[in-house]
C-alpha positions as CSV (number, residue, x, y, z in Angstrom):
1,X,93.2,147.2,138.7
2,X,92.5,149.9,141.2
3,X,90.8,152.1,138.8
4,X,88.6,149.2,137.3
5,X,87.4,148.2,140.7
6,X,86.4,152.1,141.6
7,X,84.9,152.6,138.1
8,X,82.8,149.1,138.3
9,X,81.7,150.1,141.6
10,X,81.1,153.9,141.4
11,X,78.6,152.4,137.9
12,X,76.9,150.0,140.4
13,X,76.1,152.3,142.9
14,X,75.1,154.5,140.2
15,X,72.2,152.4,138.5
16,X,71.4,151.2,142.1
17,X,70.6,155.0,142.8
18,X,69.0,155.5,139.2
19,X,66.3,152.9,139.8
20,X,66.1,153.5,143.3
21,X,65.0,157.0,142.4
22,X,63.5,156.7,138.9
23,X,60.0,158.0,138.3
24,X,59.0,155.0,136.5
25,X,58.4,151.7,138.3
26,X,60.6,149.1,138.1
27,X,58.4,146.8,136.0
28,X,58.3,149.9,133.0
29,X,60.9,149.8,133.1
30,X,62.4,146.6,133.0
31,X,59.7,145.9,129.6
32,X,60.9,149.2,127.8
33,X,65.0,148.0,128.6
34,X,63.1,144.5,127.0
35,X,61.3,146.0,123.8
36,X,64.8,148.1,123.4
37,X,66.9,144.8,123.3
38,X,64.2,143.4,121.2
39,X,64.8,146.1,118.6
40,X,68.8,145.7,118.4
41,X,69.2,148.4,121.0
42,X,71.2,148.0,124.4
43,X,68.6,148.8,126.8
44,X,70.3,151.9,127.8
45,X,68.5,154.1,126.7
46,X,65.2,153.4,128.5
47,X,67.9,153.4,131.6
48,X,69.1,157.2,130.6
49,X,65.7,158.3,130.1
50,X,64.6,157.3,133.5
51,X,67.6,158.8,135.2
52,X,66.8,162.1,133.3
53,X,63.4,162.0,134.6
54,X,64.5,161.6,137.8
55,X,67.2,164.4,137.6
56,X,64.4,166.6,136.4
57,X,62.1,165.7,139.5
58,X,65.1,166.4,142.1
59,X,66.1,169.9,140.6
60,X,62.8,170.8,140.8
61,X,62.2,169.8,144.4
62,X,65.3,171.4,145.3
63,X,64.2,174.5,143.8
64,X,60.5,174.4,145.6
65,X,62.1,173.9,148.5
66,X,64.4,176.7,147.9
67,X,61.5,179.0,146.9
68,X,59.4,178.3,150.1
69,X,62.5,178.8,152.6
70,X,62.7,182.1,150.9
71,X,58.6,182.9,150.8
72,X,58.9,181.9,154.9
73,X,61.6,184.3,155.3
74,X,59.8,187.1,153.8
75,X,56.8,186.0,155.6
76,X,58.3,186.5,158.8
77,X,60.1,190.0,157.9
78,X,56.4,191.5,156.7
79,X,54.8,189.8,160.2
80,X,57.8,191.7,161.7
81,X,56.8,194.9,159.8
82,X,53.1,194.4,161.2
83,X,53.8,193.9,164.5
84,X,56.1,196.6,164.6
85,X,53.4,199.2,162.9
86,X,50.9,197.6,165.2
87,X,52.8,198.8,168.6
């Protein structure tokens, strides 16, 4: 029972998280879930696709933001390198 309680909750805290953060709005994609159902389909999918998107759009933030700390460090070794050619 314990495990069915952590898996129900650990999958609600998941889609909460999914559509809090998915790139599409919530109206998208609450009419592309629709036109899935529609079709035979569970609605699913249009829910996967919108997480991947917004997996996609949070690696690559983490990776800008990785690149500028590293173009600020450098920064600040060649204004080192200046200063210290300048005295």
């Amino acid at each position: 029972m314990r495990g069915k309680l952590g898996l129900l909750l650990g999958l609600a805290a998941g889609a909460a998280l999914g559509f809090m953060f998915a790139p599409n709005p919530g109206s998208k994609l609450r009419a592309e879930m629709r036109k899935e159902r529609a079709s035979g389909g569970t609605g699913l999918n249009a829910l996967k696709n919108s997480m991947k998107g917004a997996g996609k759009e949070i690696g690559t933030s983490i990776k800008k933001s990785k690149y500028a700390e590293k173009a600020s460090e450098l920064k600040d070794k060649i204004k080192k390198a200046v200063n210290r050619d300048e005295e």
